[in-house]
C-alpha positions as CSV (number, residue, x, y, z in Angstrom):
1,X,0.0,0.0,0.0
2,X,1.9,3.6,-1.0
3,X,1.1,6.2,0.7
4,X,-1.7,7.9,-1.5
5,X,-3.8,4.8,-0.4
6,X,-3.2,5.5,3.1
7,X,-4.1,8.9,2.9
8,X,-7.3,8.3,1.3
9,X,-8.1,5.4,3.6
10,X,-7.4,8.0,6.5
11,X,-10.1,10.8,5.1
12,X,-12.7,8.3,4.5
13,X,-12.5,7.9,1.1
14,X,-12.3,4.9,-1.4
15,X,-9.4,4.4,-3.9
16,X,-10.9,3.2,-7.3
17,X,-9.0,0.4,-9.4
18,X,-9.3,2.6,-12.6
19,X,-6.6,5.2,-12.4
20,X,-8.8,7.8,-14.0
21,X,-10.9,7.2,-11.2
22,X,-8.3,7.6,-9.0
23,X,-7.2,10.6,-10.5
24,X,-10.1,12.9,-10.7
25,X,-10.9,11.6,-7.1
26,X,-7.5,13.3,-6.1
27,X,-7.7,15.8,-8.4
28,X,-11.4,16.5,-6.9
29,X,-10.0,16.8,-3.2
30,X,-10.3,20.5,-2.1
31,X,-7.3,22.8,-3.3
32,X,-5.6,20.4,-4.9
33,X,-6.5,22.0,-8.9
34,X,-5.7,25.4,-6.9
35,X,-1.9,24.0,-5.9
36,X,-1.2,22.6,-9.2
37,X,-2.7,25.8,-11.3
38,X,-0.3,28.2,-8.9
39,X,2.5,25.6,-9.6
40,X,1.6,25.7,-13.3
41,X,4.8,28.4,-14.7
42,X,7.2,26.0,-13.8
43,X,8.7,28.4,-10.5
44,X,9.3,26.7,-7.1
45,X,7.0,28.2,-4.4
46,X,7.7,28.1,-0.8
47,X,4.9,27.0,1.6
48,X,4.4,30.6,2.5
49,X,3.6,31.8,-1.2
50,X,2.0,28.9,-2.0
51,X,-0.6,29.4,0.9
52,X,-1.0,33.2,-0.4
53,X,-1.2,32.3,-4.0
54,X,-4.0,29.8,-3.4
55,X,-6.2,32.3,-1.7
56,X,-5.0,31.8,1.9
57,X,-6.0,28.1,1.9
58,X,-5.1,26.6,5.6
59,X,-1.9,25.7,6.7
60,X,-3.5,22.2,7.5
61,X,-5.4,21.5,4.1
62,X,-2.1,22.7,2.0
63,X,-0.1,20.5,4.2
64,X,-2.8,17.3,3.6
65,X,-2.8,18.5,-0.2
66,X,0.6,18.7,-1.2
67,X,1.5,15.4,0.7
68,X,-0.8,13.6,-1.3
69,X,0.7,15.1,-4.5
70,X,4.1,14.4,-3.7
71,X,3.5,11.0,-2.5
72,X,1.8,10.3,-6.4
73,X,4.8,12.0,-7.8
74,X,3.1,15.2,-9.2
75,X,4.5,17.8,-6.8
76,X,8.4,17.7,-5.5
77,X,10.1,19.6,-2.8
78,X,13.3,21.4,-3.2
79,X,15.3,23.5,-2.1
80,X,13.5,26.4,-3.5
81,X,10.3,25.4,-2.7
82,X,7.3,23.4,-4.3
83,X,7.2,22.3,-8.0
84,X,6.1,20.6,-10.2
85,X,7.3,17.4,-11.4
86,X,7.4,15.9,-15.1
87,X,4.4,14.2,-14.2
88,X,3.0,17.2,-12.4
89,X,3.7,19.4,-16.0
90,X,2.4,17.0,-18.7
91,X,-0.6,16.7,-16.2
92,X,-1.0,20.5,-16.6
93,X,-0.5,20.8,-20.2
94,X,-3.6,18.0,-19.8
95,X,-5.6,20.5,-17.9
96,X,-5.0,23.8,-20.2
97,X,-7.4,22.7,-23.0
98,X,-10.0,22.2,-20.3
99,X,-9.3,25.6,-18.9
100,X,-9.7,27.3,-22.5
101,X,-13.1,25.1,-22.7
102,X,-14.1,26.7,-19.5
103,X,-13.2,29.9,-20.3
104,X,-15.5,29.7,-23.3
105,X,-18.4,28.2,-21.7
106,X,-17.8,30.7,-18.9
107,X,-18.4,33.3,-21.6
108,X,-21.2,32.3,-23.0
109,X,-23.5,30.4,-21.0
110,X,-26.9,31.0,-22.7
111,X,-25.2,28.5,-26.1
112,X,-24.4,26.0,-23.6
């Protein structure tokens, strides 16, 4: 059992065998888009900007949050700060098309 599973296990929820599952269940957990869209130019954060640039999430749920992501290898620490990974950026680059969808359907709601 990593330690993804164990956190999951530990807040109740259920780890699906289908990695998509699995993914949009962590990728559903509260903050976690935030951390990985303020990550998303590439530049190490330290845990103080981070919690500013995600809208002053709590110490507690950015903790929880980036734990999980650097235990399924999206997020790394170094010495700089938080950032992502090569996982963490071609998931990203994954994500941008579904931001410009967003944006569009954002603009226009009625043609939805």
């Amino acid at each position: 059992m990593n330690e993804a599973q164990t956190s999951q296990e530990q807040a109740g929820t259920t780890a699906s065998r289908r990695p998509v599952m699995r993914l949009l269940e962590q990728l559903g957990r509260k903050g976690t888009l935030r951390i990985l869209w303020e990550l998303r130019d590439g530049l190490p954060q330290s845990f103080r900007a981070l919690r500013t640039s995600t809208g002053d999430m709590s110490p507690s749920v950015l903790n929880d949050r980036l734990k999980e992501l650097r235990a399924s290898g999206i997020v790394a620490l170094a010495d700089a700060g938080y950032l992502l990974t090569e996982s963490g950026c071609e998931l990203v680059k994954r994500l941008k098309p579904l931001n410009q969808w967003a944006d569009r359907w954002f603009e226009a709601p009625e043609q939805n």
